[in-house]
Structure formats: C-alpha cells, structure tokens
N, C-alpha and C positions, 0 to 999 in steps of 0.2 A: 077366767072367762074367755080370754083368747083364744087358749090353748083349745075350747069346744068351738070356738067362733071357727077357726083353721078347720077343725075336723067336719064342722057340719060344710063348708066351704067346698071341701075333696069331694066329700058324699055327694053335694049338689054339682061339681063337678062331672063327676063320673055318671050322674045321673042322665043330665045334661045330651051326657054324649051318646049315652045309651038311646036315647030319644030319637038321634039321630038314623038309627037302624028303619026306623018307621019308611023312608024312603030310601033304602039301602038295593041293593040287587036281590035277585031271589033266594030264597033259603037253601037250595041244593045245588051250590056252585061247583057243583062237582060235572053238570054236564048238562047238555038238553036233547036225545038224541043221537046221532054218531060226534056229538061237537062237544069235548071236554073244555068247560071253562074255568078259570083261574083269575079269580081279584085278588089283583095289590093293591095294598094299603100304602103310601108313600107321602114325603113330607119334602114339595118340593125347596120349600127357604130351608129346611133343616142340614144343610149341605155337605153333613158329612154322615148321612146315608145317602149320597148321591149315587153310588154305586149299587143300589139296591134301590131306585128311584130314578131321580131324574135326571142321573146321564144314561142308566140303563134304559130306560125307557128311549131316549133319544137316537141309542146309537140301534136300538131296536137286536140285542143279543139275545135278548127271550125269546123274542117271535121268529128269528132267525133258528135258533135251537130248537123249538117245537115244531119246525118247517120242516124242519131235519128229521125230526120223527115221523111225522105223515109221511114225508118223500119215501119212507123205509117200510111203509105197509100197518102206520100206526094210525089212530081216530086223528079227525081236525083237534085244533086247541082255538080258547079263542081267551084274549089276553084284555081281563077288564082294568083300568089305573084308576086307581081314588086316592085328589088325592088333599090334604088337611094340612092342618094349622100346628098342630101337638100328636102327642099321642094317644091320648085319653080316646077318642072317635075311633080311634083303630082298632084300640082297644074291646072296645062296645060293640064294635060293627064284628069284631073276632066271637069275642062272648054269643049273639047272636046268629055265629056261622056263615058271619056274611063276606067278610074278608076273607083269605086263604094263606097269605104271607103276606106280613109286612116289616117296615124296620122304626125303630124308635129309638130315643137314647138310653140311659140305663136304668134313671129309676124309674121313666115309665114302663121301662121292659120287668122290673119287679112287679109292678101295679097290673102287668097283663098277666105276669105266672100267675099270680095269684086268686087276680079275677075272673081266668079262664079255667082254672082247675075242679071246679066246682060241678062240671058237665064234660062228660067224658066225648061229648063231640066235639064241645068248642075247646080244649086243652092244647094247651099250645108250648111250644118248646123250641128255647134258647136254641140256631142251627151255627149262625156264624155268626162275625163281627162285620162292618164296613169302616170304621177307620177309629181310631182315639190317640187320643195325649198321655203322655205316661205320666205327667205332674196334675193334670184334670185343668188344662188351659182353655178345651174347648165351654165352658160358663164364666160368664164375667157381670160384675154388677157395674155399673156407669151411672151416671150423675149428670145432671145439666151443665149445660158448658162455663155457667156463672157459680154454680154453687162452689162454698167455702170448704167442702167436708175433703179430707185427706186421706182417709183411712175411713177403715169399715166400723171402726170404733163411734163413728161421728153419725152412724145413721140412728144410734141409740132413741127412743123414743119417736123416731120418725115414720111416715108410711113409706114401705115397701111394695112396688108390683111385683108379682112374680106368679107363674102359671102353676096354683098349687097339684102338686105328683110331677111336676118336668122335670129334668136334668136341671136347671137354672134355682130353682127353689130351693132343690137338695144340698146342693153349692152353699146360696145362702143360710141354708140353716147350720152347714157346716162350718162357714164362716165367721157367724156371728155368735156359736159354742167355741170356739178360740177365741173366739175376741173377749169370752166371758159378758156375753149378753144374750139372756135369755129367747130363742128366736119362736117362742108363743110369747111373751108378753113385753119382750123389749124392745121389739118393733112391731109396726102395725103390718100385716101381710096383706096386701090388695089381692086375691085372686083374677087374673084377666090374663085374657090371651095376649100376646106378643104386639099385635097392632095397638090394641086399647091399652096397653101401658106403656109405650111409646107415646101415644097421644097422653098420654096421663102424666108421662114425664115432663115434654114439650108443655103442657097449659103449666106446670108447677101445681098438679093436683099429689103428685109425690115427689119424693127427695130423691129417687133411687130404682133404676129398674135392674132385678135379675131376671138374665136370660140365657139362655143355650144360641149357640153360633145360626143364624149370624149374626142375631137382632145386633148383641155387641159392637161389632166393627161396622155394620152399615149403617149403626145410628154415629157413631164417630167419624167416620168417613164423610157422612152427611153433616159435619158438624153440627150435629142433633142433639150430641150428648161428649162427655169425656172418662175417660178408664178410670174406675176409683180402685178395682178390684180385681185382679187377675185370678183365678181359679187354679190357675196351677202354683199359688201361695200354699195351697193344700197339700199338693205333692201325693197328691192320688190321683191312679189313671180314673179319666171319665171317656166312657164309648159309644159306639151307637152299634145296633148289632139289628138281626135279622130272626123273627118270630113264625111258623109255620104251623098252621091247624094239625096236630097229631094224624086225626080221624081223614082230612084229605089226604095228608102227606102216603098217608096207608092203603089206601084207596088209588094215589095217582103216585106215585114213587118215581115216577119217568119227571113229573112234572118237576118237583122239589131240585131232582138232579139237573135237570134244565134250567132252573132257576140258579141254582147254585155256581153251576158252570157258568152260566150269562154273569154272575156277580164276578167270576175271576177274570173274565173277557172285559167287564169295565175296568176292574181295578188295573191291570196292565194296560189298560187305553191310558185311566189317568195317570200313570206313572211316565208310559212312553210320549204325552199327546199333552200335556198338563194344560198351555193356553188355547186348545183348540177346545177340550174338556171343560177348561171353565166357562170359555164362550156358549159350547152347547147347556150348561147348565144355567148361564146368565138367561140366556133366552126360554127356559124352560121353567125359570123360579120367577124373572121378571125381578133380580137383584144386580146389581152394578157388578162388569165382570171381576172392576178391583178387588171386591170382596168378595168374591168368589172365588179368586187367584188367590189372596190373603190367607186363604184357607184350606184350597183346596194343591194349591200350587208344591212345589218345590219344599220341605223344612216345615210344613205346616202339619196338617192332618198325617197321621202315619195310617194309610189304607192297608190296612191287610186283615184277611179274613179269619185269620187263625185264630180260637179260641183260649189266647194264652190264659197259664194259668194264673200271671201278676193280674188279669184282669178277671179273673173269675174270685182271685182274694179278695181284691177293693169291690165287687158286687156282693159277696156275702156277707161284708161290712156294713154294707148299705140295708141290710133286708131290715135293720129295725127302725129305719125311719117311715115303713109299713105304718106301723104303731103309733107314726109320732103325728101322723094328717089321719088316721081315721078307722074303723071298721074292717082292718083288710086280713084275709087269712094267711097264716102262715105260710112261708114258701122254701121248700128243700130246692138250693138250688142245684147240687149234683143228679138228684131226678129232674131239674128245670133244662140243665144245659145235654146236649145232644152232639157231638162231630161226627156220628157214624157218615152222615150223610155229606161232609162237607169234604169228609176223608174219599171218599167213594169221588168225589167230584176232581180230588186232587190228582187221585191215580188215574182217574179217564182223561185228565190232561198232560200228563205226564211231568207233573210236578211233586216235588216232595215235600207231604205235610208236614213232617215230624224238625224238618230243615228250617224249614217256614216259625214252624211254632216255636220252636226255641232260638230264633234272631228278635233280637229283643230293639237293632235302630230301628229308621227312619227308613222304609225300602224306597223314599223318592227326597233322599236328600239335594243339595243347592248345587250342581256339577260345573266344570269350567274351569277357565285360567280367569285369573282376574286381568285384564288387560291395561292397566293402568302400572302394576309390581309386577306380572307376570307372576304370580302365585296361586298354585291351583287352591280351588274353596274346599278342602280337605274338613275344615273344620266345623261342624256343623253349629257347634256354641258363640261364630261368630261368622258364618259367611250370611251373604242377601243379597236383594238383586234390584236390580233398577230395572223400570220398563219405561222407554223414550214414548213419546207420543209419537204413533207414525210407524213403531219396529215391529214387525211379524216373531219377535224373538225379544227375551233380556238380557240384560245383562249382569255377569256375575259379578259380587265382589269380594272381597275374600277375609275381610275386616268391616267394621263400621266407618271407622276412619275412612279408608282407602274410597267406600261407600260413598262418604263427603267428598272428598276429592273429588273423586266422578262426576258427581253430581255439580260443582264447582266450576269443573274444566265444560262440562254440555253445558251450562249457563251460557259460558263465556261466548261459544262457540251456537248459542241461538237456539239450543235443542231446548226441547220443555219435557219434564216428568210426567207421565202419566200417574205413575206410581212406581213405589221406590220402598223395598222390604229389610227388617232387621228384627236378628233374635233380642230378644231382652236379654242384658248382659248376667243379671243375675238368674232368671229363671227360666229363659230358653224361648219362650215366646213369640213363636212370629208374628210382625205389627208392623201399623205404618213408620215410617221412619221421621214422617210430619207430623204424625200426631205423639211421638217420642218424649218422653222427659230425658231432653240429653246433658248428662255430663261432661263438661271438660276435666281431666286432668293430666294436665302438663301436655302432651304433645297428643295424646288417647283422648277420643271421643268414644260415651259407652249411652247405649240410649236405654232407659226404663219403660219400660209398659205402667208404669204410677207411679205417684210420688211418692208414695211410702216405700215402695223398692229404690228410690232416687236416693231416699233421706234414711235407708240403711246403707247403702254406699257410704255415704255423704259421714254418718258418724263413723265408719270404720275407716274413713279417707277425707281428712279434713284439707289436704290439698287439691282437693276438687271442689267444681262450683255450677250451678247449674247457668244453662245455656241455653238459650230460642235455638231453634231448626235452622233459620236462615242465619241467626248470628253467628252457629255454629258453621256450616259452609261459607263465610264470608272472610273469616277468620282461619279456619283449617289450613297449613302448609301444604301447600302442594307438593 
C-alpha cells in the first residue's frame, strides 16, 4: 500500500508543479519582436548548480555575453531568472515551453528526460554538468539533535521527509536498500518540500529528513539537526547538471553558447574567487556564507562542467528508480545527454574538452603551506581550512591534527573561529570540524561526518576513543 501511497505522491507532485505554469511567462520565449528572450530556471539554496544560477546570475556572465552579441550586429536578448524550491516546477514550467535552460540534480534531471520527451517542443537534453561528488556526499539524511538513531538502520518503521523525485529521496531509497529495509514499506516517506520538512523535523512530526545540499549542513550548522547519514556511504557520484529546450536551443544556438560560455566564466570565478563566490551566492540564496563556503569552497563540490562518463554510468543506474515513484516513461539516456554544444563552448574559449573530461580530481582543491609544520596541503584526504573571524582569506591546514593545533594556538592568542573545515577521515567529506565525531588515537585526531563511520574506525582501531571538539583542542600537543 505504500509503495502506490509513494507513487500517487510523485503524480501529485509533479502535478502540483505543472499548475504552476498557469502564471509562468509567455509560451513563445523565444522572442517578442527584435528582442530574443531566454528564461532560466534556477535553484538558488540548491548551491551546487550555482554556476548555472546564482552566482551566474550575480556576476551577470550571461547578460555580459549576449551584450557581446548585439554589440556585433545581433538582435537584443533579454534574460528572464525563475527561480524555485526543487526541480519538479522547472520541470513543468519546461514541459509547458515556459523555461528554456535550467539545472537540477540528477534524478530530477531523469524525471525532466522523461517528462519532456513526449512533445517534441518541450524535449529537453542533458548539455553540461555544474559540479558533483564522486562518492554521492552532496545528499545526506540528519536527525534531530536529541534523537537516539545511529545509523540508517534505526529509521526502520519511522516517518521520513523527503522531496519525492529530488536527488535527497533517491539517496534515501538507496540507502535504506543496503540497509535491507524496504524503502516503500519500511519507512513512512513524507513528501514535502525542504522548508516544510525541516519544520517537520524541528516539531518532531518525523525522525529524519533527506535532503540534497544544503538543507544538510545549514540545518546542522544551525544546530537544527545532526549527520546521521552521509551519501557518499554510497560511493556513487551524485551531480547537478544543466537542461536546455531542444526546440529553442535550435532556434537560438547563439543563445545556448552563451549560456554555456557564461557557465565556464563562473566555474573559473568559483575556483579562482571561492569566498568572494560564496558571499555573492550567500546574498543571492539568503543561506549563511559558512555553508556556502562548506560546499561551495576549496575540497568541496568539484565544479566542472564536463560530461564525464563515471557520471553518466551512476545516472543510467539511476533511470529505474523512474519506476519505483510512479508512471514515468522510459528514458535513453545516450539520446538524453548532449556535449556538442558544451564542446563548441570549450573551443571558443580556448580550453581543452577532452583534457577536462578525462581529470577525474577536484579542479579547486585546499592550496597553501600549512603555517603552523610548514607543509604544503598536497593531500586532499586530509587538508582544511580555518576561517578567523575578521580574515578576508583562510587558512590552510594540512592534517586535522595540525587543524587542532591552530585552532588551539588562535584561542590562546583571542582569535575566534568563524568556521573551521575537515575531510571525513574515512569517506572524504567536507564538514564542519565542530560538528565532527572526532577520534583520538594516540597522538592522531581523525574527525567523522557520523557515528557509524566513527564506530567503523573504532572496531577496526580499538586503540581509539571518541572525543568532544573542544576536548579534542584542549588536549591536542602542540
């Protein structure tokens, strides 16, 4: 019975949003006039399509590039921004022909192949990516800051909220099929948008929210909630990428390229520019910049726009959980996914696609000397950074340890933390370093993103023991 409660859930989901076209912009967004117009679809809290949203939008690369084209004897552009909650409305407002490009994460980017292929104007296709995690770190499920539950095993028979079709849902259902609990009938699934199940976690109307970034870290941050769940447990990349109407993109092909190039003009903003980047997107989402830095910063999110193909495997793994929320049609995704255009965008910048597509790091890893050992942060499995209250810059460290020290010695010395970053020792993670389950052992401090990644150390290293944040800084050798 669940398992149709979930499915009629999506339907009315997707319904929902469809409705929302009712006051969308006009049906021919292709132009009014000598004036080519262009709606994006954009999600400013979903911050890692920020580059396709809301630092793009900020740093204004689009309108600058379509400038570029009138200056050269082309029609005006006029650049409309919508911008939402999930992706389901992008979706709708696509299907409808009211959108023209937008970005979402990945299963609701399944949920738009699918639902747009049905009308050969509203048909839409996979152009680029905006950033992902190779382990799938950017969905995590959290818990009230009092609940008992330790593991994903513990939500057994409990309500879950989750945005049925998001990236955050897909997670959990993948989650709780390894845990060997049934995820129609062995938790209860709330459908609700990211606000209302935050408010739902807060009253204790459920045990558990999954979400896609940020809700995670800024309800932790906000000690709102605490990590029960990290997604990159999965060890599947999850991404967020970028959707374009077929039927415009053929129509205005100047426009798409425009758009395209403006997406590589932010992603090298946010690589070269990272806390000026998160400030303009703080101010544009109306999220705390720590958690915007937490993710969008240094070791975090890996922006790049390349269509690899590790992320095109883990998405056509994905296409049968389709079937598993509802009515949806099937989706080829090598007809779904599209580079001509993004390849076109690399050579008009004179960068190399094929260079790009096959670097499989982090193209904005943690740089620096650690200035406490003098050891540069080479290591990406364990460098992080401290931000002073007060600094226009961070600082690096080049261990966790070393990280406490720091952090130890600016105590001493009256400086206060703003915020203070570390990979999870086991699964790569970037997180706060206060909201850490940290290890001691022996003269090594190793911090966890949950306790269940704590208490698989813990039995593979029974000379370890857990440790408070501050007990750990207190105690750390300098």
């Amino acid at each position: 019975m669940k398992h149709h409660r979930i499915a009629r859930l999506a339907a009315a989901a997707v319904a929902a949003a469809i409705a929302l076209t009712a006051s969308g912009c006009s049906l021919e967004s292709s132009g009014d006039g000598d004036t080519v117009k262009v709606v994006i679809g954009y999600q400013s809290k979903t911050i890692n399509t920020v580059t396709a949203g809301t630092l793009l939008k900020a740093k204004g690369f689009l309108e600058q590039r379509l400038n570029d084209l009138s200056a050269h004897g082309g029609p005006k552009y006029a650049v409309e921004w919508q911008d939402y909650d999930t992706g389901a409305p992008i979706t709708a407002q696509m299907v409808a022909e009211k959108i023209d490009i937008g970005s979402m994460g990945d299963y609701p980017l399944l949920i738009n192949g699918s639902r747009t292929q049905a009308n050969e104007r509203s048909q839409t296709e996979l152009v680029s990516i905006t950033g992902y995690n190779p382990k799938g770190a950017l969905n995590m499920v959290v818990v009230a800051p009092d609940s008992k539950a330790q593991a994903i095993n513990d939500l057994a028979g409990q309500k879950v909220s989750a945005s049925v079709g998001s990236a955050g849902h897909g997670t959990l259902v993948q989650a709780l099929t390894r845990a060997h609990i049934d995820p129609k009938t062995g938790v209860e699934v709330l459908n609700q948008q990211p606000q209302i199940g935050s408010s739902a976690l807060e009253s204790g109307q459920v045990a558990a929210l999954s979400q896609f970034v940020a809700w995670p870290g800024l309800l932790v941050f906000q000690n709102k909630a605490k990590l029960l769940y990290d997604g990159a447990e999965l060890n599947v990349p999850t991404f967020h990428g970028v959707v374009a109407r077929r039927d415009y993109a053929k129509q205005h092909p100047e426009v798409l390229d425009a758009f395209l190039r403006a997406q590589l003009d932010a992603t090298d903003f946010i690589h070269k520019q990272p806390l000026e980047a998160a400030e303009l997107v703080a101010e544009g989402s109306g999220l705390p910049q720590e958690v915007v830095y937490l993710y969008n910063g240094p070791g975090g999110t890996s922006f790049d726009t390349t269509l690899k193909p590790k992320l095109l495997d883990a998405f056509k793994a994905d296409v049968p959980y389709l079937k598993s929320i509802g009515d949806f049609a099937d989706l080829d995704i090598d007809k779904f996914v599209d580079d001509t255009a993004l390849r076109k965008a690399f050579q008009e910048s004179g960068a190399n696609y094929d260079a790009a597509l096959g670097n499989n790091a982090n193209p904005a890893p943690v740089t620096g000397i650690d200035p406490l050992t003098n050891r540069p942060t080479d290591n990406p499995a364990q460098a992080g950074e401290i931000w002073f209250t007060g600094s226009a810059a961070t600082q690096p460290a080049a261990d966790p340890t070393s990280l406490l020290r720091a952090i130890k010695q600016a105590r001493a010395q009256g400086k206060t933390v703003r915020a203070a970053y570390v990979p999870d020792a086991e699964l790569g993670t970037r997180w706060f370093a206060d909201k850490a389950i940290w290890v001691r052992d022996g003269d090594t401090y190793l911090p966890f993103t949950t306790p269940a990644a704590a208490q698989r150390y813990l039995t593979q290293h029974p000379s370890g023991a857990v440790v408070g944040y501050d007990q750990a800084i207190t105690e750390v050798r300098q």
